[in-house]
PDB file of N, CA, C and O in Angstrom:
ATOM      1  N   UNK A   1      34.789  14.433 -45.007  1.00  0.00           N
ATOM      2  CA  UNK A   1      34.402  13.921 -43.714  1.00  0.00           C
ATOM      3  C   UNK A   1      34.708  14.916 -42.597  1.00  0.00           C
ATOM      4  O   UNK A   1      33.917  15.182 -41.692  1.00  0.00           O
ATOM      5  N   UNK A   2      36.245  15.582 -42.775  1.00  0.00           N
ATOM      6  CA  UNK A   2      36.086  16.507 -41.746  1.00  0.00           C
ATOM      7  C   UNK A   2      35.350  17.503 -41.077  1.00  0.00           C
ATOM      8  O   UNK A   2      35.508  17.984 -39.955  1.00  0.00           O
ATOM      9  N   UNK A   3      33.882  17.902 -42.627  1.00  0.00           N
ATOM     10  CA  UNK A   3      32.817  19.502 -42.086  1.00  0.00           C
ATOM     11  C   UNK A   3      31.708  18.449 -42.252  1.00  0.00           C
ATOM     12  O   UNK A   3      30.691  18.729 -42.885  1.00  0.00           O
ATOM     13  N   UNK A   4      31.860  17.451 -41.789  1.00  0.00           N
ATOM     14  CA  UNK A   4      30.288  16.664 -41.399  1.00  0.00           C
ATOM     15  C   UNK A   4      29.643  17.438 -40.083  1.00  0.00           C
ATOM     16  O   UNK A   4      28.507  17.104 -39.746  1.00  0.00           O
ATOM     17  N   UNK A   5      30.210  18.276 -39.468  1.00  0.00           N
ATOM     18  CA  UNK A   5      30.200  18.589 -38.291  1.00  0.00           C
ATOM     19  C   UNK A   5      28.424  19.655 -38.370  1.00  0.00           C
ATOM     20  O   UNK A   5      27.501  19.332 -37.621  1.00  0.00           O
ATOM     21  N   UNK A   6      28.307  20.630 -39.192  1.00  0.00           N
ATOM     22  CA  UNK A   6      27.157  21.056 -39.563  1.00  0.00           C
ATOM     23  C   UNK A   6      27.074  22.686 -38.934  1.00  0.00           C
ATOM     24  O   UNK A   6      26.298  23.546 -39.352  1.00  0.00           O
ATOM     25  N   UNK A   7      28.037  22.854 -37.873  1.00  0.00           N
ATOM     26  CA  UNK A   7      27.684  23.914 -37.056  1.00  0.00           C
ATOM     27  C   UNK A   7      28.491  25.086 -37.291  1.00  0.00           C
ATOM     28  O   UNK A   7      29.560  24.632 -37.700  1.00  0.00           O
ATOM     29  N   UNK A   8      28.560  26.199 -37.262  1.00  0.00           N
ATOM     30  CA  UNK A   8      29.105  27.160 -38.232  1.00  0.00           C
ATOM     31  C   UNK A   8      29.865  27.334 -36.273  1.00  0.00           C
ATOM     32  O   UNK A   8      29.392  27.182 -35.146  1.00  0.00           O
ATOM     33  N   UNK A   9      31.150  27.701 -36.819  1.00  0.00           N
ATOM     34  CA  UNK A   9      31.975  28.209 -35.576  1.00  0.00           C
ATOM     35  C   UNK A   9      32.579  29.008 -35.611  1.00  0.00           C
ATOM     36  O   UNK A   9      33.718  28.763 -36.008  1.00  0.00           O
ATOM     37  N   UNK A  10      32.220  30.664 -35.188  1.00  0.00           N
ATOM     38  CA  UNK A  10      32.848  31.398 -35.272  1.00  0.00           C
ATOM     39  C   UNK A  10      33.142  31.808 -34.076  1.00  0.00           C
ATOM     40  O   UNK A  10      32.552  31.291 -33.128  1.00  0.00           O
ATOM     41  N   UNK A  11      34.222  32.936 -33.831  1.00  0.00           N
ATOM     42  CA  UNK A  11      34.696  33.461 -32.796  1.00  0.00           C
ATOM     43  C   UNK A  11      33.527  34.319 -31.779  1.00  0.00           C
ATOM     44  O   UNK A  11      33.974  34.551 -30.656  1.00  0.00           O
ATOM     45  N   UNK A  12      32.475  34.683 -31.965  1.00  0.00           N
ATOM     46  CA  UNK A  12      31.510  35.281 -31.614  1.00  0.00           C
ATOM     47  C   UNK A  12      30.914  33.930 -30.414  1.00  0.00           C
ATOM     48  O   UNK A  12      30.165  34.231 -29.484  1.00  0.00           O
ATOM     49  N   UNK A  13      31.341  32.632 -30.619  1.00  0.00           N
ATOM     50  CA  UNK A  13      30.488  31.771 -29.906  1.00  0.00           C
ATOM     51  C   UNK A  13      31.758  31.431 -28.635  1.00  0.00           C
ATOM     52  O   UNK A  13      31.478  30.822 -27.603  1.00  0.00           O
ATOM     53  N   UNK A  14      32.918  31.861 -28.897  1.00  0.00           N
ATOM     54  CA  UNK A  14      33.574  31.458 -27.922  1.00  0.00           C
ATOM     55  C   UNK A  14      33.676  32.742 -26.511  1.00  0.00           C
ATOM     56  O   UNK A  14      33.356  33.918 -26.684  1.00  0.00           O
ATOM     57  N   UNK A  15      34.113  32.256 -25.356  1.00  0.00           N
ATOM     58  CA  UNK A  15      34.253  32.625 -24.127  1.00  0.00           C
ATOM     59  C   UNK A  15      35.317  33.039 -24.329  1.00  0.00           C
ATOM     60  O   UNK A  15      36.084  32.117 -24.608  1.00  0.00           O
ATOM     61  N   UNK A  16      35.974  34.399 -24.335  1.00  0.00           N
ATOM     62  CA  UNK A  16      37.317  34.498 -24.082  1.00  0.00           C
ATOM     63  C   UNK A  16      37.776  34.638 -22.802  1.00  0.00           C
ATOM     64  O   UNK A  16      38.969  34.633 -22.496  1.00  0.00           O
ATOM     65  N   UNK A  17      36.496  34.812 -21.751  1.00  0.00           N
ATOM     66  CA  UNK A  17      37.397  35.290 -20.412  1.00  0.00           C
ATOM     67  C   UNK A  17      37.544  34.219 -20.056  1.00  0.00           C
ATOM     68  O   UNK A  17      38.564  34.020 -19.396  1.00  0.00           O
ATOM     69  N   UNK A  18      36.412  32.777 -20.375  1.00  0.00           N
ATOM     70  CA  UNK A  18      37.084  31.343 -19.476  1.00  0.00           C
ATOM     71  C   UNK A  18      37.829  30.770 -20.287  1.00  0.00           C
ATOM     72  O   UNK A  18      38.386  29.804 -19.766  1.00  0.00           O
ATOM     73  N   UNK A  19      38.168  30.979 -21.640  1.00  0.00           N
ATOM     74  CA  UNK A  19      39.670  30.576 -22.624  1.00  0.00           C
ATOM     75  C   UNK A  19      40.700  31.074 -21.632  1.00  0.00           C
ATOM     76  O   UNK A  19      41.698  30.403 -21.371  1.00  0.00           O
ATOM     77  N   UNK A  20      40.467  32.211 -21.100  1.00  0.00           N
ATOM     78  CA  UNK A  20      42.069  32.960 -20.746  1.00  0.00           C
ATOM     79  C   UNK A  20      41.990  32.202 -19.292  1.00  0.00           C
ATOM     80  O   UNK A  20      43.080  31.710 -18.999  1.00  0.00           O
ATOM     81  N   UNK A  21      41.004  31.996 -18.345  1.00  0.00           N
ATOM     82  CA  UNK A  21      41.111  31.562 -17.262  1.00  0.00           C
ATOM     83  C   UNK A  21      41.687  30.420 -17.203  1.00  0.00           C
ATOM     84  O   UNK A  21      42.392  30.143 -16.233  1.00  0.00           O
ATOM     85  N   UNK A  22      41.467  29.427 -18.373  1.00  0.00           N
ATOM     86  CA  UNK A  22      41.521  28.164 -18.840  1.00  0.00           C
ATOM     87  C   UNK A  22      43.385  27.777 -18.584  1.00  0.00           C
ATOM     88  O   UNK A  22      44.095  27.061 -17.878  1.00  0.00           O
ATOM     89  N   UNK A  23      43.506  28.826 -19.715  1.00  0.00           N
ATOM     90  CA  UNK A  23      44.503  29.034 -20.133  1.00  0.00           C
ATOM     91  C   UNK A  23      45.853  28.920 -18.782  1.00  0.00           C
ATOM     92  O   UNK A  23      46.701  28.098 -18.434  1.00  0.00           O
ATOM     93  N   UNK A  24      45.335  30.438 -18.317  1.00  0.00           N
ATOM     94  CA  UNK A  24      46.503  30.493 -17.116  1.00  0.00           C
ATOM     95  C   UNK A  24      45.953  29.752 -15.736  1.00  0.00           C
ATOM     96  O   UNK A  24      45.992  30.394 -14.687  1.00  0.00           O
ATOM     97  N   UNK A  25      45.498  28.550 -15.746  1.00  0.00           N
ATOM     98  CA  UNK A  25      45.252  27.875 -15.200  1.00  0.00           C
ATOM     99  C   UNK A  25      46.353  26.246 -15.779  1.00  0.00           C
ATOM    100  O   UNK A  25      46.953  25.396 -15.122  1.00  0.00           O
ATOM    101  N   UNK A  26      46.194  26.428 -17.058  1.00  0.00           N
ATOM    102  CA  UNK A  26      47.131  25.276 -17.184  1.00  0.00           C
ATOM    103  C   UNK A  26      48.547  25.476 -17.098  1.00  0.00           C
ATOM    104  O   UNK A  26      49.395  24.702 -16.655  1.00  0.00           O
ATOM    105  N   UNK A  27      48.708  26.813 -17.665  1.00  0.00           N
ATOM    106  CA  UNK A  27      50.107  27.136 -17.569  1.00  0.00           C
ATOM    107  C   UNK A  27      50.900  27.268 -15.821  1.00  0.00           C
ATOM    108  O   UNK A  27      51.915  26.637 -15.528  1.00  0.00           O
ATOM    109  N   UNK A  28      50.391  27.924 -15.142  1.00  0.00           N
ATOM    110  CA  UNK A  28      49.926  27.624 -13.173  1.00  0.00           C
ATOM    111  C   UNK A  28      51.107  26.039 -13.182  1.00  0.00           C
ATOM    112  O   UNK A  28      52.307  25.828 -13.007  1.00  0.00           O
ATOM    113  N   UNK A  29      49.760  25.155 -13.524  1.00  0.00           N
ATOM    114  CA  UNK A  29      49.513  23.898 -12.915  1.00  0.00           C
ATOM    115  C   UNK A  29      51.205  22.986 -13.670  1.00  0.00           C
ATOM    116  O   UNK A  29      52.008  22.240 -13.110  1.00  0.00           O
ATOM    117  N   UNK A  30      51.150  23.510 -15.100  1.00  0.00           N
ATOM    118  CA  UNK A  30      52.183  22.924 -16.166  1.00  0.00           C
ATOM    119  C   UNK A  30      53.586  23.626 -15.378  1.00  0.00           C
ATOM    120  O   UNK A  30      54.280  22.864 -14.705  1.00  0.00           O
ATOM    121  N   UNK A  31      53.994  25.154 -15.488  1.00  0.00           N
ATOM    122  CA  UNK A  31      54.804  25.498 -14.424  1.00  0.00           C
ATOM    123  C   UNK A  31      55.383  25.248 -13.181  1.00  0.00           C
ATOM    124  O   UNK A  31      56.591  25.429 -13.025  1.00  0.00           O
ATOM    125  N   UNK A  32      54.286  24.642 -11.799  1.00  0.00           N
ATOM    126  CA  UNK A  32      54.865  24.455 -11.020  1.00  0.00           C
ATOM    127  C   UNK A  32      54.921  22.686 -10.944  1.00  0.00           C
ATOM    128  O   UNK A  32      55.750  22.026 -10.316  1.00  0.00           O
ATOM    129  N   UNK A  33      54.120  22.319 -11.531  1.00  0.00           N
ATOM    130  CA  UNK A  33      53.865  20.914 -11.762  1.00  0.00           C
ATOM    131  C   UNK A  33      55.325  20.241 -12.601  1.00  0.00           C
ATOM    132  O   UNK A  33      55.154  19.062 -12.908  1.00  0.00           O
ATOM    133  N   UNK A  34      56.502  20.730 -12.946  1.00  0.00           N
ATOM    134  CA  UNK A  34      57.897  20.941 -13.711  1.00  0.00           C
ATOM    135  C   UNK A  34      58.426  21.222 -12.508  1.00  0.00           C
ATOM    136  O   UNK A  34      59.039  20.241 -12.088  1.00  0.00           O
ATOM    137  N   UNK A  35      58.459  22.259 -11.674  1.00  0.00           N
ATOM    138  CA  UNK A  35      59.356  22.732 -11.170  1.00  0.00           C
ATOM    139  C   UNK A  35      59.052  21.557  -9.258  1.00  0.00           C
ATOM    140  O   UNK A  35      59.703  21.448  -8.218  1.00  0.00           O
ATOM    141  N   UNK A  36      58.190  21.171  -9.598  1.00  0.00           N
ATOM    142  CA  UNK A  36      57.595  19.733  -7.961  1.00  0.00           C
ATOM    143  C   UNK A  36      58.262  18.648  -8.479  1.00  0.00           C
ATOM    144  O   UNK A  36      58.646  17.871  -7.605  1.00  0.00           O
ATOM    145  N   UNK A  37      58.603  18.246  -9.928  1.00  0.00           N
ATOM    146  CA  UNK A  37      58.938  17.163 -10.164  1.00  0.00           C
ATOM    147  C   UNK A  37      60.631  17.248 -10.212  1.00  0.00           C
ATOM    148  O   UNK A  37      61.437  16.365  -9.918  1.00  0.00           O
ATOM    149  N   UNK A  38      60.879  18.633 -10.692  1.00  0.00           N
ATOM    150  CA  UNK A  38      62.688  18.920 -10.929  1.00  0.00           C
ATOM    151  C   UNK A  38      63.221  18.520  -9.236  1.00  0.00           C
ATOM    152  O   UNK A  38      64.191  17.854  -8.875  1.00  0.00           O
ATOM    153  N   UNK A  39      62.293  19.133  -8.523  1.00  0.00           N
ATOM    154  CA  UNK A  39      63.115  18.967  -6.789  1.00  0.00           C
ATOM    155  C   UNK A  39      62.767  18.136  -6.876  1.00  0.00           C
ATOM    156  O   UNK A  39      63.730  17.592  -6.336  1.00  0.00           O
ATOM    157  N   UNK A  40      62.032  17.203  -7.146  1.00  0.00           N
ATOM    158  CA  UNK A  40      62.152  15.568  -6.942  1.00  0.00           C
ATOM    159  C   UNK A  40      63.298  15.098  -6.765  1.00  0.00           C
ATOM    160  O   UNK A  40      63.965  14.608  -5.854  1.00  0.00           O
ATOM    161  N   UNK A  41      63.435  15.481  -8.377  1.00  0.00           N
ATOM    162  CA  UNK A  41      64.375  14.617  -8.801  1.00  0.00           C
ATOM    163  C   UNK A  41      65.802  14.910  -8.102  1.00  0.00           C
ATOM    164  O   UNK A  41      66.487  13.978  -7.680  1.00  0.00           O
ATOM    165  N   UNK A  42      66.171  16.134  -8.012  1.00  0.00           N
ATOM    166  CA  UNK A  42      67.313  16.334  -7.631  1.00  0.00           C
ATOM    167  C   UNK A  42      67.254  15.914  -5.918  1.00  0.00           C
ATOM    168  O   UNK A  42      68.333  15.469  -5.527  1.00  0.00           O
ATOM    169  N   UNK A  43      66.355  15.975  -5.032  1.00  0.00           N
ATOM    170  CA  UNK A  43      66.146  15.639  -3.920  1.00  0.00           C
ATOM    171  C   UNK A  43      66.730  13.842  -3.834  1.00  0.00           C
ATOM    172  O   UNK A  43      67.520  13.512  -2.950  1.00  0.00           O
ATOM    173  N   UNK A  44      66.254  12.916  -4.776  1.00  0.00           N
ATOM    174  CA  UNK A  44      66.458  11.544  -4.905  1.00  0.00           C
ATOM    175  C   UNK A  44      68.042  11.582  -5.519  1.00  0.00           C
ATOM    176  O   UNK A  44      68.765  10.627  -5.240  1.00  0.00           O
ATOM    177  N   UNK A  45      68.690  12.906  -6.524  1.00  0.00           N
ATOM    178  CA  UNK A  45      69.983  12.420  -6.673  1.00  0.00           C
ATOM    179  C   UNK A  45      70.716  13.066  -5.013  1.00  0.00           C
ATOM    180  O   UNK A  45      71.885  12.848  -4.695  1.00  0.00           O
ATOM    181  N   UNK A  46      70.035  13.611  -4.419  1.00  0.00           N
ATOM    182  CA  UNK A  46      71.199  13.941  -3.342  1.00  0.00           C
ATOM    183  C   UNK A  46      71.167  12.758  -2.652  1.00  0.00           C
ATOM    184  O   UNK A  46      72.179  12.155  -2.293  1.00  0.00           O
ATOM    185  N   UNK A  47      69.735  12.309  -2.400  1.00  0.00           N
ATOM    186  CA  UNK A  47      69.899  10.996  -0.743  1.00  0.00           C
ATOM    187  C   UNK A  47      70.151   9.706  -1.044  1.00  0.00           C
ATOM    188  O   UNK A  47      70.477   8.741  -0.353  1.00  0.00           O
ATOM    189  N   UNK A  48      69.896   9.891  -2.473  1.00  0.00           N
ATOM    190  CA  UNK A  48      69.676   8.112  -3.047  1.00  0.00           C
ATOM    191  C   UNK A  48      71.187   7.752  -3.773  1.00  0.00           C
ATOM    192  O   UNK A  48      71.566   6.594  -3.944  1.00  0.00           O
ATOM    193  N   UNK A  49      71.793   8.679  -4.074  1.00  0.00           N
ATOM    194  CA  UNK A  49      72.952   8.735  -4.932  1.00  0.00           C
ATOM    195  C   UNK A  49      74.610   8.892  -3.887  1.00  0.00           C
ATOM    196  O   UNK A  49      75.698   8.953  -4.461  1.00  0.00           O
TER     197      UNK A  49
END
């Protein structure tokens, strides 16, 4: 069931420059998107605590 798929996929069909754009675009977003939530948090243990 898994090669019901029919379409031969090789590396020749993929984009590597919008893989890599892709890429350091999530890592960006995953990076500071960690580091918005860490000052959160520590922001709520200074005022709330």
């Amino acid at each position: 069931m898994a090669d019901a798929d029919h379409m031969p996929m090789h590396s020749s069909y993929m984009d590597y420059a919008e893989h890599e754009r892709t890429y350091r675009g999530f890592t960006f977003a995953a990076k500071w998107g960690t580091a918005v939530i860490a000052g959160i948090i520590i922001l709520l243990a200074i005022f709330l605590v």
